[in-house]
GUNU-160672 format. One record per residue (C-alpha): residue in three letters; chain; residue number from 1; x, y, z. Coordinates in steps of 0.1 Angstrom, whole numbers, plus 5000, padded with zeros to 4 digits. Example, Ala and Ser with C-alpha at 12.3 -4.5 7.8 and 13.67 -1.06 7.14 Angstrom:
BEGIN
{type = ALA mol = A seq = 1 east = 5123 north = 4955 up = 5078} $
{type = SER mol = A seq = 2 east = 5137 north = 4989 up = 5071} $
END
This chain:
BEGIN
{type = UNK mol = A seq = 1 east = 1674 north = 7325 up = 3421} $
{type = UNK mol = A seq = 2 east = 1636 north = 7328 up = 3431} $
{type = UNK mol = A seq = 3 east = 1616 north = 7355 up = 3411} $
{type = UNK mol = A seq = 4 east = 1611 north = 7374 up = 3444} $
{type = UNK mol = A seq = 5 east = 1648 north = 7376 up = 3452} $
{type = UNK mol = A seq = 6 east = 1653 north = 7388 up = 3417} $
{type = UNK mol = A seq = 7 east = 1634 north = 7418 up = 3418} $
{type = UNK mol = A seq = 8 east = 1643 north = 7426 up = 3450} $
{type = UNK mol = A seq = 9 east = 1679 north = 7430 up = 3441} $
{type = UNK mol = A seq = 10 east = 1665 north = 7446 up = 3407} $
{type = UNK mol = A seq = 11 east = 1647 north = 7470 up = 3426} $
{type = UNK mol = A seq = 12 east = 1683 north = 7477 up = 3451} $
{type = UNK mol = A seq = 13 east = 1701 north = 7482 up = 3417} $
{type = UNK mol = A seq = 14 east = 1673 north = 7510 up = 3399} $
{type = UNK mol = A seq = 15 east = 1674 north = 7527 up = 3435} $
{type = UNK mol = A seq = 16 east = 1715 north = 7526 up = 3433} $
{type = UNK mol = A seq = 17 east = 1713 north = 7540 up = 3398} $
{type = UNK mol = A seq = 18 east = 1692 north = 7571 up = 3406} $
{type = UNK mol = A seq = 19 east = 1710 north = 7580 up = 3436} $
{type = UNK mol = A seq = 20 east = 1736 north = 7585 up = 3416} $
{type = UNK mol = A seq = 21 east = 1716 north = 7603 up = 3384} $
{type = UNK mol = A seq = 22 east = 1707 north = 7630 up = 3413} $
{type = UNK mol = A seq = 23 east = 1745 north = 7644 up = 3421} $
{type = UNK mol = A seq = 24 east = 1746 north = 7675 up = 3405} $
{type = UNK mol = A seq = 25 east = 1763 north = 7686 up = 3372} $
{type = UNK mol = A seq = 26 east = 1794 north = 7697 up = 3393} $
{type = UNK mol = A seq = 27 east = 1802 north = 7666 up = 3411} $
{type = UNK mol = A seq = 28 east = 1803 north = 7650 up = 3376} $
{type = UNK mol = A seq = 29 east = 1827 north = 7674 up = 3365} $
{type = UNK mol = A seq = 30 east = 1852 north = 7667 up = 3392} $
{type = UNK mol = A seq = 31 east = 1871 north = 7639 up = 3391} $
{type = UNK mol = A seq = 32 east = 1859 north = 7605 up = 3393} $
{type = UNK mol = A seq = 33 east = 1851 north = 7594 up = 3426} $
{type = UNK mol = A seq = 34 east = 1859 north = 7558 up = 3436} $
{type = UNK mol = A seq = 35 east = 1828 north = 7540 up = 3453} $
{type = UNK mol = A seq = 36 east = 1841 north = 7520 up = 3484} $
{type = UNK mol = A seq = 37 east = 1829 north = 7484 up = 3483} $
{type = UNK mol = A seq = 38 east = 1803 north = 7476 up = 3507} $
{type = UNK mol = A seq = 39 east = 1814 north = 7458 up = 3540} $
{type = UNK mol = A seq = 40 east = 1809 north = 7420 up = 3541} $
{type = UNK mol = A seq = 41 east = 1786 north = 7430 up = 3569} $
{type = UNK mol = A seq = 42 east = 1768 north = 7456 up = 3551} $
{type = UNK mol = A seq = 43 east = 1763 north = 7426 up = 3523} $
{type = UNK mol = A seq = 44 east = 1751 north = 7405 up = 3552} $
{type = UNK mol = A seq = 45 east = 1730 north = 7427 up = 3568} $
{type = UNK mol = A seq = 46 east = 1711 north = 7437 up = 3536} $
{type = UNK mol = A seq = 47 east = 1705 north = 7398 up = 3523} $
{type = UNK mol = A seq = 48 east = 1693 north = 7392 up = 3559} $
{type = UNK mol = A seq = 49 east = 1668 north = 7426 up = 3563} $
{type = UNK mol = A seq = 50 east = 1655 north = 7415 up = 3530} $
{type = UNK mol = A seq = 51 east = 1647 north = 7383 up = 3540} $
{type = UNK mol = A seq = 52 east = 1631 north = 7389 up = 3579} $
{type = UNK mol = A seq = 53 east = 1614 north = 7423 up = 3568} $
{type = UNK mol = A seq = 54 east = 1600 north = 7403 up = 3532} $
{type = UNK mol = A seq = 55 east = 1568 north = 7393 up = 3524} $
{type = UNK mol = A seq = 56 east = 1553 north = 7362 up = 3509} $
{type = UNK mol = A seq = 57 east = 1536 north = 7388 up = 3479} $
{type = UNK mol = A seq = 58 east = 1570 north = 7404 up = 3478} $
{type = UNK mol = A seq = 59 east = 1589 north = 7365 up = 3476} $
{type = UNK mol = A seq = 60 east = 1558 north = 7356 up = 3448} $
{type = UNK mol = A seq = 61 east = 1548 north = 7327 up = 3475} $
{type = UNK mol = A seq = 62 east = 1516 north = 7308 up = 3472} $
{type = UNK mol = A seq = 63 east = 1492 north = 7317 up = 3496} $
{type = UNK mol = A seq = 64 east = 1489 north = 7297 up = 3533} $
{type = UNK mol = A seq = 65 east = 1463 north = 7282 up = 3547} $
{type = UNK mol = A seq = 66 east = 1460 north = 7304 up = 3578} $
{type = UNK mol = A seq = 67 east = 1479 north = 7336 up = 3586} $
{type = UNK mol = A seq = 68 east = 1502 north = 7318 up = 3610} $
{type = UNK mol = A seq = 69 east = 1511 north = 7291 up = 3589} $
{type = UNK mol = A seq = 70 east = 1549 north = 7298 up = 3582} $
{type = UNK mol = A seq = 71 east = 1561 north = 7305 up = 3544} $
{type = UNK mol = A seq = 72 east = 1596 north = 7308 up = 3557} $
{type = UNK mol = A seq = 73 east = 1621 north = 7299 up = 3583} $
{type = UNK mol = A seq = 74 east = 1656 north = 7315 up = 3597} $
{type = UNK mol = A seq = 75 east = 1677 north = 7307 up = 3621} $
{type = UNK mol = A seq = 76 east = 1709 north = 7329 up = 3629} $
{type = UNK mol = A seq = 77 east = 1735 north = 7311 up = 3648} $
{type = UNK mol = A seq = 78 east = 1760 north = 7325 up = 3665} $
{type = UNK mol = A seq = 79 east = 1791 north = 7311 up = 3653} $
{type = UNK mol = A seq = 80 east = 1828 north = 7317 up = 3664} $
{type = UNK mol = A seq = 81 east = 1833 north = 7342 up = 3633} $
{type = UNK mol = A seq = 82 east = 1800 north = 7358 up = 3634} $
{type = UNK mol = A seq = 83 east = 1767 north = 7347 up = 3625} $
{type = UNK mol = A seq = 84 east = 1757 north = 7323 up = 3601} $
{type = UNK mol = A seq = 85 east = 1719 north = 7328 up = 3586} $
{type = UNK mol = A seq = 86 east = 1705 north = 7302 up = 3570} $
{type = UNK mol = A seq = 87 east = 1664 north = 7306 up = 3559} $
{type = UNK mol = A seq = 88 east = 1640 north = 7283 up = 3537} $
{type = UNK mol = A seq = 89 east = 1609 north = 7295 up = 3517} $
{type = UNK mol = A seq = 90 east = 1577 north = 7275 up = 3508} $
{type = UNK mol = A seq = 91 east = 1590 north = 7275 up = 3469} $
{type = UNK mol = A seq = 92 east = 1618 north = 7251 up = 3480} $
{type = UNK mol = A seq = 93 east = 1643 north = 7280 up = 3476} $
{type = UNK mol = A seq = 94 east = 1673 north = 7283 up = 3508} $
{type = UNK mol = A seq = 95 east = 1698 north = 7303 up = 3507} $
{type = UNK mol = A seq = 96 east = 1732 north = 7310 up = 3537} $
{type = UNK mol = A seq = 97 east = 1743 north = 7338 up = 3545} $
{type = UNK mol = A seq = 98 east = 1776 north = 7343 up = 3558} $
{type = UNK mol = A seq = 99 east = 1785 north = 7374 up = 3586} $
{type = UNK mol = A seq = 100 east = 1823 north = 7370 up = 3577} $
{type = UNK mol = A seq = 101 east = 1817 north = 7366 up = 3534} $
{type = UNK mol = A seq = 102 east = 1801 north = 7341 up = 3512} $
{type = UNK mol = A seq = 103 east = 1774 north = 7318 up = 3515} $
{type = UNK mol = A seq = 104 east = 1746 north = 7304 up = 3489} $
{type = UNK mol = A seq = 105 east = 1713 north = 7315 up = 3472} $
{type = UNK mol = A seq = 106 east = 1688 north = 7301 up = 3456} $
{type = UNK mol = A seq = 107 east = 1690 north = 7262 up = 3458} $
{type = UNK mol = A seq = 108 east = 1659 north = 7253 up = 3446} $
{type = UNK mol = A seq = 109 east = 1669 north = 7243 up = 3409} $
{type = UNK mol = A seq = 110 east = 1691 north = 7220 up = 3431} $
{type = UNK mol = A seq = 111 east = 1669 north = 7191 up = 3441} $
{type = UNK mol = A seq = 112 east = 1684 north = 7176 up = 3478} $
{type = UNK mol = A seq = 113 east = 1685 north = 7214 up = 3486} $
{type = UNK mol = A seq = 114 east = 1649 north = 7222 up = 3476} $
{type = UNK mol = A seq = 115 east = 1640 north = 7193 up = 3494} $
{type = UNK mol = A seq = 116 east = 1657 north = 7204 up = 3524} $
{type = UNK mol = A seq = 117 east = 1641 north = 7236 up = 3525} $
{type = UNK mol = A seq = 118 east = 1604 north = 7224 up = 3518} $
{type = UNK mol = A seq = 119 east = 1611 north = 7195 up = 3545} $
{type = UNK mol = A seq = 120 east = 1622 north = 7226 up = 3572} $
{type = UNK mol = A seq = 121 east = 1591 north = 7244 up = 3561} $
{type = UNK mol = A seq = 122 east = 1570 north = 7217 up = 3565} $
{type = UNK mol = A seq = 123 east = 1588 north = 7213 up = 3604} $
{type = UNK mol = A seq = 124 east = 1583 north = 7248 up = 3615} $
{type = UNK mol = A seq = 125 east = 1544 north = 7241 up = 3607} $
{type = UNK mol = A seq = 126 east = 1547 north = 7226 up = 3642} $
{type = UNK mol = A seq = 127 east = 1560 north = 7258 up = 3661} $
{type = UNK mol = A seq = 128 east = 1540 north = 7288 up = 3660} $
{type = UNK mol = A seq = 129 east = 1520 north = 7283 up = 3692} $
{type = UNK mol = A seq = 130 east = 1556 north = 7273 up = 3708} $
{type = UNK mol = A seq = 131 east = 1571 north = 7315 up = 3695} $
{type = UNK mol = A seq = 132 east = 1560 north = 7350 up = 3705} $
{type = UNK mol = A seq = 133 east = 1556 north = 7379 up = 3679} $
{type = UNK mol = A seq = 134 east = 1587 north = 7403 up = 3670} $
{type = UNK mol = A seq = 135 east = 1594 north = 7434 up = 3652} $
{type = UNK mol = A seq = 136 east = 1634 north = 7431 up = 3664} $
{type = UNK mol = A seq = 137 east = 1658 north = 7413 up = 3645} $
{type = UNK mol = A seq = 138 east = 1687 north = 7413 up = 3672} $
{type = UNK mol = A seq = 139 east = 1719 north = 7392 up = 3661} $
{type = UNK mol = A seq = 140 east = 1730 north = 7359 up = 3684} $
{type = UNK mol = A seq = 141 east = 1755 north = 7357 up = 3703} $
{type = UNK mol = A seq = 142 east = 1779 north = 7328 up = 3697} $
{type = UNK mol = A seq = 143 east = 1766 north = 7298 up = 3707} $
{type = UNK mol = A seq = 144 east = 1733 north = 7312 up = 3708} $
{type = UNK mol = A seq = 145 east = 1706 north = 7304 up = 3679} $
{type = UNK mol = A seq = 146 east = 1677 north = 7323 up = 3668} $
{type = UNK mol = A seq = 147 east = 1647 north = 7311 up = 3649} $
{type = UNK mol = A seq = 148 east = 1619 north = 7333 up = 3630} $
{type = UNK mol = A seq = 149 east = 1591 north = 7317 up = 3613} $
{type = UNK mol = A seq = 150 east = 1577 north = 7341 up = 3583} $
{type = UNK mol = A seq = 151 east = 1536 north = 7340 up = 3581} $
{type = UNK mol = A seq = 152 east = 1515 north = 7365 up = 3569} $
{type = UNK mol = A seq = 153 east = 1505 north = 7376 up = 3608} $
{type = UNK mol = A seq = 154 east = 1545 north = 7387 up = 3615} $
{type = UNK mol = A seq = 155 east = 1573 north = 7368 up = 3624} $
{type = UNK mol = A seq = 156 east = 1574 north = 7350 up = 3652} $
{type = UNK mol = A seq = 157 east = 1604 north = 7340 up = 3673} $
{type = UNK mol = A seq = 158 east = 1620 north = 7322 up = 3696} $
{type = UNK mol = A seq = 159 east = 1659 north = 7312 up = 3705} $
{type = UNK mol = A seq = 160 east = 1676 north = 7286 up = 3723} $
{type = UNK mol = A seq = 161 east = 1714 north = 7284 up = 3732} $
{type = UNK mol = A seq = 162 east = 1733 north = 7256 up = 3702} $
{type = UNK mol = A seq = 163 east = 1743 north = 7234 up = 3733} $
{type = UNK mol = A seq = 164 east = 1708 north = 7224 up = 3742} $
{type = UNK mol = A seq = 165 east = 1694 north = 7216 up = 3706} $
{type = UNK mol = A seq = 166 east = 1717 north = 7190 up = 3708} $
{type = UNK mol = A seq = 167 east = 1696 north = 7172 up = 3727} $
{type = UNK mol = A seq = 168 east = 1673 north = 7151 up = 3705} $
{type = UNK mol = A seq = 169 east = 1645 north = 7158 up = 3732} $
{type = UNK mol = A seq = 170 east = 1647 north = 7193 up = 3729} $
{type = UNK mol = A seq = 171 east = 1616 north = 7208 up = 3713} $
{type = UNK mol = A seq = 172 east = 1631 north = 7228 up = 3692} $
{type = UNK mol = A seq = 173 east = 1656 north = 7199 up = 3683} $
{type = UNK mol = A seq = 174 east = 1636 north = 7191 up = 3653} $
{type = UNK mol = A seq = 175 east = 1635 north = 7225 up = 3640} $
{type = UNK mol = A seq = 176 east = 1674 north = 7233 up = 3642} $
{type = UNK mol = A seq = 177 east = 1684 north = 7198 up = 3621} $
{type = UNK mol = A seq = 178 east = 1658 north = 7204 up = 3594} $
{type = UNK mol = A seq = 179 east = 1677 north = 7236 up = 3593} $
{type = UNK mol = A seq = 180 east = 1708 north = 7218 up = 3597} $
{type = UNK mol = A seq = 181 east = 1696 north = 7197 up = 3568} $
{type = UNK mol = A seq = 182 east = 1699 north = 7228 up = 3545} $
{type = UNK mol = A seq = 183 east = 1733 north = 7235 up = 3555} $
{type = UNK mol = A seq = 184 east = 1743 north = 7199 up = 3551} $
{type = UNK mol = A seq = 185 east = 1730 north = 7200 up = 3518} $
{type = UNK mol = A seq = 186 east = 1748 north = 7231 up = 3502} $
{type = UNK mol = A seq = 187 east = 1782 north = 7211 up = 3517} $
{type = UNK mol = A seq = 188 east = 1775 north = 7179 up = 3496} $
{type = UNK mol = A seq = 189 east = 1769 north = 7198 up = 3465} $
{type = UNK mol = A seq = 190 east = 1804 north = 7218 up = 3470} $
{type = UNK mol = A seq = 191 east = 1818 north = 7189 up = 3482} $
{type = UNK mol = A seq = 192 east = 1803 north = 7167 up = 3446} $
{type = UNK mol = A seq = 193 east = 1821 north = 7198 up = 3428} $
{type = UNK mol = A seq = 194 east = 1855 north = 7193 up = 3436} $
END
């Protein structure tokens, strides 16, 4: 897990921790209340926000050369069960996230994954003039993908439907298999572990 990911969920923790020092001294009297667990979604949604609303101080990321230059990539894709997030930062680490559970983090102390990532960063390099500026984070619908490239300026976006990146010739063909690549990655290593 990158040092940036760390203290983020540190930080989520401390916050979680003095919520909860703030009930008052009658609520601790009563009797125990049970937390629910978070939704998968709420899960999702919080790894994802953290990601597209991050910054590269925030991540710990060495500086770029330009303010457009990505640091990081996502693309959500609208699968059957949900959406599937996968993202890539400049240290080599990837990480999916899963809309319906699960998924990976991390990846870089693995080296075909950190490769991946630091191949799709080095792809998206190619894009920024091709994306227009966001501030909204909408979810795709299935059969859709979305890509954002992190830089310093803002993300930047752009989104294509799945049918027509499968077309080599695309432009944005290139971008969705180095993402691809990432994904393809975390499946040989849990396939080498069985």
């Amino acid at each position: 897990m990158n040092t940036g990911l760390l203290i983020a969920v540190i930080l989520i923790l401390i916050v979680y921790v003095i919520a909860r020092s703030r009930r008052g001294p009658a609520s601790r009297e009563m009797k125990p209340r049970i937390e629910p667990k978070p939704s998968l979604e709420t899960v999702y949604q919080g790894l994802r926000n953290m990601v597209l609303c991050g910054t590269r101080e925030r991540f710990g990321l060495a500086s770029t050369s330009n303010p457009t230059e990505p640091w990081g990539v996502v693309m959500d894709w609208g699968v059957p069960s949900g959406t599937a997030t996968v993202m890539a930062l400049s240290d080599g680490s990837a990480s999916i996230y899963l809309s319906s559970g699960g998924g990976y983090l991390g990846g870089q102390n693995q080296e075909t994954v950190r490769n991946a990532a630091l191949r799709a960063i080095e792809v998206a390099r190619e894009y920024p003039s091709e994306m227009r500026k966001t501030t909204e984070y909408n979810l795709p619908a299935t059969g859709e993908v979305i890509f954002y490239l992190l830089t310093d300026s803002g993300p930047l976006t752009v989104s294509e439907r799945e049918m027509e990146l499968r077309n080599p010739s695309h432009p944005l063909a290139k971008l969705g298999n180095a993402m691809q690549n990432v994904v393809t990655q975390y499946r040989i290593l849990e396939e080498y572990k069985k």
